[in-house]
C-alpha positions as CSV (number, residue, x, y, z in Angstrom):
1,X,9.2,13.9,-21.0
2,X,12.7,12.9,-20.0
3,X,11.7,9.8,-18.2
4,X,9.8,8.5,-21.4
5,X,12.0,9.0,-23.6
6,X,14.5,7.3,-21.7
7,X,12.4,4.3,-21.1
8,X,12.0,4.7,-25.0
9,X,15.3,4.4,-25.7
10,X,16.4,1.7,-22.8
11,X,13.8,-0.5,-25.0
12,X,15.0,-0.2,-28.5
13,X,18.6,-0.4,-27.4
14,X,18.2,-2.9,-24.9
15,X,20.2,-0.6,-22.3
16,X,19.9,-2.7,-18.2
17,X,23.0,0.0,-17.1
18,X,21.6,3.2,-15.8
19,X,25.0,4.9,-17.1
20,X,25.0,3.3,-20.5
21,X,21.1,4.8,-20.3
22,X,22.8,8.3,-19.2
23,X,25.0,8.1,-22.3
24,X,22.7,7.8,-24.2
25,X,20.0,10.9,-23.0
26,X,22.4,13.2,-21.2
27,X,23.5,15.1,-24.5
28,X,20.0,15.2,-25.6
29,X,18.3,17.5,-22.7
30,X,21.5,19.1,-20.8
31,X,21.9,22.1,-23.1
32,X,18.2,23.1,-22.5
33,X,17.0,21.6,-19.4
34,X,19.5,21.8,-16.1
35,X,22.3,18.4,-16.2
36,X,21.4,17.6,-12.4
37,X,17.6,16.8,-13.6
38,X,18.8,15.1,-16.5
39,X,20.4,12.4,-14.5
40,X,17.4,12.6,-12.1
41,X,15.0,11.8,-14.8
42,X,17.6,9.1,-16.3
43,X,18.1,7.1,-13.0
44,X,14.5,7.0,-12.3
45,X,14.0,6.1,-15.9
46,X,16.6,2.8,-14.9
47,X,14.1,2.1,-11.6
48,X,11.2,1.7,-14.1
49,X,12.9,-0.5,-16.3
50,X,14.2,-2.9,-13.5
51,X,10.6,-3.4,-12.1
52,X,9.2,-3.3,-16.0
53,X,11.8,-6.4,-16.8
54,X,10.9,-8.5,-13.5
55,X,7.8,-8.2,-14.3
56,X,7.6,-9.2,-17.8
57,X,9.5,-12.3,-16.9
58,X,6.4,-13.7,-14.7
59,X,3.7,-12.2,-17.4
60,X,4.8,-11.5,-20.8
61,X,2.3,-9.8,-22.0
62,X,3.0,-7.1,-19.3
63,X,2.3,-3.5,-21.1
64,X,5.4,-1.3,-21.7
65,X,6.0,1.2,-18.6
66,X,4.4,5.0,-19.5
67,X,5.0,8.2,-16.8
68,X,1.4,10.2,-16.9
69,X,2.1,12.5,-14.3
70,X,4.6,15.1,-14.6
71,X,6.9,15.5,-11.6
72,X,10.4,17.0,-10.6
73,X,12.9,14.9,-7.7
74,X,15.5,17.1,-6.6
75,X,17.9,15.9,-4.1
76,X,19.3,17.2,-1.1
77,X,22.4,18.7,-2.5
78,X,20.8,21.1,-5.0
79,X,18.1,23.0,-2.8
80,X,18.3,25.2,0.0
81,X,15.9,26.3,2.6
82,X,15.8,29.6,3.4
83,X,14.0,32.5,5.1
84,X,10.6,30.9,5.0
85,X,11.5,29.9,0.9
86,X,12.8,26.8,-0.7
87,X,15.4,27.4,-3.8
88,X,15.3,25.5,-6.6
89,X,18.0,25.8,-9.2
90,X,17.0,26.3,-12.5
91,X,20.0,27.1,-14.2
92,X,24.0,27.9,-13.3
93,X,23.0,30.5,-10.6
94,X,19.6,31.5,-11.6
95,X,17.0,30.1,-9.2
96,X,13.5,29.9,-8.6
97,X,11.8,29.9,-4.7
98,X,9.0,28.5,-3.5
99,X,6.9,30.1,-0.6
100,X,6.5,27.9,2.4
101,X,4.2,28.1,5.4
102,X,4.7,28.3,8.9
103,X,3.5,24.4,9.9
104,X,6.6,23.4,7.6
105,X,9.1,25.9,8.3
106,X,8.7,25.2,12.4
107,X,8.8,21.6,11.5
108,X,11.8,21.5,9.1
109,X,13.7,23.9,11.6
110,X,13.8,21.5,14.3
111,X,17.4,20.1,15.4
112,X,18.8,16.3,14.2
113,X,16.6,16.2,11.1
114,X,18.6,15.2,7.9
115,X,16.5,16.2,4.5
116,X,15.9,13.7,1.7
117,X,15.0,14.3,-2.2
118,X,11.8,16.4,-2.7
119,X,9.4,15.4,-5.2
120,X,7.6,18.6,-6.7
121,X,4.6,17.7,-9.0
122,X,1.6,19.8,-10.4
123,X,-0.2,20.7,-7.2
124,X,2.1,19.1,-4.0
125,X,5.5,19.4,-2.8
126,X,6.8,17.0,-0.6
127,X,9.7,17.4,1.6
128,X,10.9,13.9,3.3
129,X,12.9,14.0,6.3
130,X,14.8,11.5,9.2
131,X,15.5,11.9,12.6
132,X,16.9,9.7,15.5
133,X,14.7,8.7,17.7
134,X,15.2,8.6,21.6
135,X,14.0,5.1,23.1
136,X,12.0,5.8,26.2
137,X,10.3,2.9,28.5
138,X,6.7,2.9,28.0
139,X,4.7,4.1,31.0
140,X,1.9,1.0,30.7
141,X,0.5,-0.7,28.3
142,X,-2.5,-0.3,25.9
143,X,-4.7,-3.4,24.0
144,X,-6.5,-2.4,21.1
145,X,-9.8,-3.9,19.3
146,X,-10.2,-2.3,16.1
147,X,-13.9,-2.0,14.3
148,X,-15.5,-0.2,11.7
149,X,-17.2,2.7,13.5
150,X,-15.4,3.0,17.0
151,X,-11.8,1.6,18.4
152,X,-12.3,0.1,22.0
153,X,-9.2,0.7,24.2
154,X,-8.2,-1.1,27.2
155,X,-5.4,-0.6,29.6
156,X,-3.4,-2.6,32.4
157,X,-5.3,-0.4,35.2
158,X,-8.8,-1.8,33.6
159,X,-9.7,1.4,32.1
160,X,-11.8,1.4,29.0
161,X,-12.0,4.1,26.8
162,X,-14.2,3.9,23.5
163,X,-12.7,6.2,20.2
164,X,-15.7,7.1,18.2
165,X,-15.0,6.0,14.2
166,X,-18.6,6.6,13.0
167,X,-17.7,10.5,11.6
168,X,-16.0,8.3,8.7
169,X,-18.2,6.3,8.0
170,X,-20.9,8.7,7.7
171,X,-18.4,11.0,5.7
172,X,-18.5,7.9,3.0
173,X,-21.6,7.5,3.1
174,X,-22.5,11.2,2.3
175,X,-20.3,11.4,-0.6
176,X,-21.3,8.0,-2.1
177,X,-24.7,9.7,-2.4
178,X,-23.9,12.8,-3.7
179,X,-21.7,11.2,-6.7
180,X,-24.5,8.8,-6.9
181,X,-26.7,11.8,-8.6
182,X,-24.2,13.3,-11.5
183,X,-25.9,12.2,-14.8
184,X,-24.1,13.8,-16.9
185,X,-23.5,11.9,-20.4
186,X,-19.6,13.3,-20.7
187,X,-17.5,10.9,-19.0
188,X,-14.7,13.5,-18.6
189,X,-17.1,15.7,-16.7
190,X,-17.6,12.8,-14.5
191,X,-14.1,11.9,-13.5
192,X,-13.1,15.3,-13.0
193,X,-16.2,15.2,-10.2
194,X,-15.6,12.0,-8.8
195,X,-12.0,13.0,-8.3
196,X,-12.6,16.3,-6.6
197,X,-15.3,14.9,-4.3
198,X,-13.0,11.9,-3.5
199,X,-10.3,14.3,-3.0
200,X,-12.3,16.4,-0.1
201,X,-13.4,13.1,1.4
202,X,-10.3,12.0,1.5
203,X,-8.8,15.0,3.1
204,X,-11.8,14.4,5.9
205,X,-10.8,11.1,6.9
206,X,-7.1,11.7,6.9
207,X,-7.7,14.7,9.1
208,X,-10.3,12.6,11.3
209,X,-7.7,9.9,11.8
210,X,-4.7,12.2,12.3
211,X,-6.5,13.7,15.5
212,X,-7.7,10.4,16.7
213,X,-4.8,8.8,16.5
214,X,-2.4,11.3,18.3
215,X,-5.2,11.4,20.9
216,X,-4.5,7.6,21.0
217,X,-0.9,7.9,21.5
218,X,-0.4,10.6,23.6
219,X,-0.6,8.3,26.5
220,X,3.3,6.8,26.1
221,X,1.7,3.4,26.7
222,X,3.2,0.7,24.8
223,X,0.1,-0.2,22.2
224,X,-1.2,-3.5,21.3
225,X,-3.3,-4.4,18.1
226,X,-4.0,-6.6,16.1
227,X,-2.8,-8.1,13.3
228,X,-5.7,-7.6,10.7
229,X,-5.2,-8.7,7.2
230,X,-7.3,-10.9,4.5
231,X,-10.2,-9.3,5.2
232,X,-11.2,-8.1,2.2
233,X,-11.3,-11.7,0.8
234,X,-14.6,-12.0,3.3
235,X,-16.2,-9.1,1.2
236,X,-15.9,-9.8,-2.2
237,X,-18.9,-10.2,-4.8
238,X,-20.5,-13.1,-4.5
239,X,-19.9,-13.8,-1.1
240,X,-23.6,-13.3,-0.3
241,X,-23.3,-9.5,1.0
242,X,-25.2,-6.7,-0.6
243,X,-23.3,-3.6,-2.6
244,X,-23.7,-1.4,0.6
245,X,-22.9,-3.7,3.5
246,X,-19.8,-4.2,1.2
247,X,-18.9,-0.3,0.4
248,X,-19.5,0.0,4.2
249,X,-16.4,-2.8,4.7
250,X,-14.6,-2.2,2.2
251,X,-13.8,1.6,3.0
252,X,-12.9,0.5,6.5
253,X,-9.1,2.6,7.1
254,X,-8.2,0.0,9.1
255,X,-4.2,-0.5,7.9
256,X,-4.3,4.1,7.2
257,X,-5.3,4.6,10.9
258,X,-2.7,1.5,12.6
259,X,0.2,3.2,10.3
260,X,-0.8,6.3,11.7
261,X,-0.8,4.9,15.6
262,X,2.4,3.2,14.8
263,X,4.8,6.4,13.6
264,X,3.0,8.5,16.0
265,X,4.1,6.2,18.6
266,X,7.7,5.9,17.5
267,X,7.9,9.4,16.7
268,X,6.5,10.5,20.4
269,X,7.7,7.4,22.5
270,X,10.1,5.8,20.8
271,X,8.7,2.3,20.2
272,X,6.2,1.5,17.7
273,X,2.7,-0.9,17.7
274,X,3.3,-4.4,18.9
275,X,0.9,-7.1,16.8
276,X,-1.3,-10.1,17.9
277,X,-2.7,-12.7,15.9
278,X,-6.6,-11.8,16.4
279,X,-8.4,-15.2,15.6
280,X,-10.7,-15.5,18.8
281,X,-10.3,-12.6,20.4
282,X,-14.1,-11.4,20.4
283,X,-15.0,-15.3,20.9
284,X,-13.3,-16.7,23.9
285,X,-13.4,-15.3,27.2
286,X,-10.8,-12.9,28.6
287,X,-11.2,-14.5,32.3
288,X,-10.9,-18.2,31.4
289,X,-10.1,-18.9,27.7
290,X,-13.4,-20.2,27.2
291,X,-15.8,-20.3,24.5
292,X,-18.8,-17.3,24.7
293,X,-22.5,-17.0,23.9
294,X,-23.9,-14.5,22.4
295,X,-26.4,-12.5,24.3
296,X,-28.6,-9.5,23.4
297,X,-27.1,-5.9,22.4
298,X,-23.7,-7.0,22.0
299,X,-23.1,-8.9,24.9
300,X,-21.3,-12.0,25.6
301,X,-21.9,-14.8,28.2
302,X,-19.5,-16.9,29.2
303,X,-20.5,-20.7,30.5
304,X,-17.7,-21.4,32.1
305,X,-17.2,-18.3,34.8
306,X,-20.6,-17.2,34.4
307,X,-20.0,-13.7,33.8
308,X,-21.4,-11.2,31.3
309,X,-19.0,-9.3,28.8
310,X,-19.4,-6.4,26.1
311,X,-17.8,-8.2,22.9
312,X,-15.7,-5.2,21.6
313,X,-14.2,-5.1,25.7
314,X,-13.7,-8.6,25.9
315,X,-11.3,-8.0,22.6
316,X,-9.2,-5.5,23.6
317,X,-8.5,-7.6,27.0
318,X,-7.8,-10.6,25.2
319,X,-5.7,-8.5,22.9
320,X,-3.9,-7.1,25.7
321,X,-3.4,-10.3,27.3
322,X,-1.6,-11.6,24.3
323,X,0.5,-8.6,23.6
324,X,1.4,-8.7,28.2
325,X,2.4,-12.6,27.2
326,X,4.6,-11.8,23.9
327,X,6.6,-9.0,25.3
328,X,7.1,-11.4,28.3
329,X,4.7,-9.4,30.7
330,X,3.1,-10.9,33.4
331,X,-0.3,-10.6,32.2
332,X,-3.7,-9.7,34.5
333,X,-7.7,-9.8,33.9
334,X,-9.6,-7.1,34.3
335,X,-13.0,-7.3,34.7
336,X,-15.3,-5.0,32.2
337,X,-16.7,-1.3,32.8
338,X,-18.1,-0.2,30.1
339,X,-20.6,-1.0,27.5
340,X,-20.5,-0.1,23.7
341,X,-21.2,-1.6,20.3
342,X,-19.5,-2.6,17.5
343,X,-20.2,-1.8,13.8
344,X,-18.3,-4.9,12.0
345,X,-20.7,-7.5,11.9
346,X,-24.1,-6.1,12.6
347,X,-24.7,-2.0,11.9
348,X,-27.8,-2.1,13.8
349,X,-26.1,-2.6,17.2
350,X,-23.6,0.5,16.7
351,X,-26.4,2.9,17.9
352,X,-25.7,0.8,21.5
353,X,-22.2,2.4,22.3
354,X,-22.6,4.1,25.6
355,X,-22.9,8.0,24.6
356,X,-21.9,8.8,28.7
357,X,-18.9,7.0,27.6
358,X,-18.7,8.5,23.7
359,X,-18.9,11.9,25.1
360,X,-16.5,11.6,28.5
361,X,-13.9,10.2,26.1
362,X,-14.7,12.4,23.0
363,X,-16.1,15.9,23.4
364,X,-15.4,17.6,20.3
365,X,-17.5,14.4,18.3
């Protein structure tokens, strides 16, 4: 309420000052709603104005700025932590506390942290925090090839190790059905579904990619992936693919699970993800730089050195190599042992991964 009708008012007066835009609610709201939220509420008020004005200078028919969602930022100076319960003021001393669990109490007890401004909306409380971070030395090094249904790892000792991705994709899949079968004729009825089923899928996945991922780094090894991006241009409409095959690569987490590696890593080892350019990766051979074949189930021949190569392997060497060569490594080859499939480009194939290897590397899939 605050925040609108300051952005109200900073458009009919014309007000770019966030203290001239104080002036002019603080008086309003501070004899019935506490003075340290009325400036909260003004300042963010000034942030939406600033973005609102930039942006109506490139388009000007850019619609006037309108807060849906009712929230509360509180910063660090005017809430306390304590026994298990966070304070917030509501008044000159007269308080209200929140309940919080263990997970957040152990973590928010831990020494060096400095707390930031929580944001406290309708159902979620969020409690940002910063800590230093101890550089270590990474104990080896770890390429990455990153595909829709599994993540094919490779190290500097020629291990392979194959992180099974399908469960998400499934877990799409599934819930792209079910919401596929609500007919009902009240469109209100049908967000209100479609946002509570997207909600628990959501929760899925990120719990999917949180254990994957500190699996992933748990290692210390330095990590190399690569550098994926424009994509999604490749799956548009019209770009010949049908509605599924595009769901299917559309919904791929790739950037949700490489944030995830990369503050894992910085918050565990102290260094975060290192990133290749990834144009022929899959295409050239990791032994000799040369161009491959394709062969049957996901194999790769190479003319030149006359060897045979899983495609999703050959990758993550290639991707290691360049990651050994930026960080000015000497770089080795490794020669492959392992076999698996890759879900990107052809689905049919991703029944091929090695389940000896799935299940060694993953037991609780």
């Amino acid at each position: 309420m605050i925040v609108n009708e300051s952005i109200r008012l900073g458009l009919e007066h014309n007000v770019t000052s966030k203290f001239m835009l104080q002036s002019l609610i603080y008086h309003r709201f501070s004899k019935e709603i506490y003075s340290a939220y009325v400036i909260t509420a003004v300042f963010k008020a000034s942030e939406i104005l600033k973005r609102y004005r930039k942006a109506k200078r490139k388009n000007p028919d850019t619609k006037k700025p309108f807060m849906r969602k009712k929230m509360l930022v509180v910063d660090n100076q005017r809430y306390r932590i304590t026994h298990s319960r966070l304070r917030l003021p509501v008044s000159p001393r007269q308080f209200v506390y929140i309940p919080l669990n263990h997970h957040v109490c152990e973590v928010l007890s831990r020494p060096g942290l400095k707390l930031g401004s929580i944001t406290l909306n309708e159902n979620k409380l969020c409690i940002p925090y910063s800590r230093g971070i101890l550089r270590k030395d990474p104990c080896g090094y770890l390429g990455i090839d990153m595909n829709l249904e599994n993540a094919t790892c490779f190290d500097e000792h020629g291990n392979t190790t194959v992180v099974d991705m399908s469960h998400i994709v499934y877990t799409k899949m599934k819930y792209r059905e079910v919401l596929s079968h609500f007919n009902r004729n009240d469109s209100r009825i049908q967000g209100k579904l479609k946002r509570k089923y997207g909600q628990k899928q959501k929760n899925r996945q990120d719990t999917y990619l949180h254990q994957r991922s500190k699996k992933i780094t748990s290692s210390g090894r330095q990590i190399i992936m690569e550098k994926l991006s424009g994509i999604q241009k490749k799956y548009r409409r019209g770009n010949g693919q049908g509605p599924k095959l595009r769901f299917r690569l559309n919904s791929w987490a790739r950037f949700k699970l490489q944030s995830m590696i990369d503050y894992k890593s910085i918050e565990a080892n102290g260094f975060g993800v290192k990133f290749v350019q990834p144009h022929g990766t899959s295409a050239r051979c990791a032994k000799c730089g040369k161009r491959l074949i394709p062969e049957e189930r996901r194999k790769m021949w190479c003319i030149s050195c006359r060897h045979i190569v899983d495609r999703d392997i050959n990758a993550s060497m290639n991707i290691l190599a360049r990651g050994l060569e930026m960080l000015g490594v000497m770089s080795a080859r490794f020669e492959p042992d392992a076999v698996q499939g890759e879900a990107v480009k052809q689905f049919k194939d991703a029944e091929q991964i090695a389940p000896s290897l799935l299940a060694r590397n993953n037991p609780s899939s």
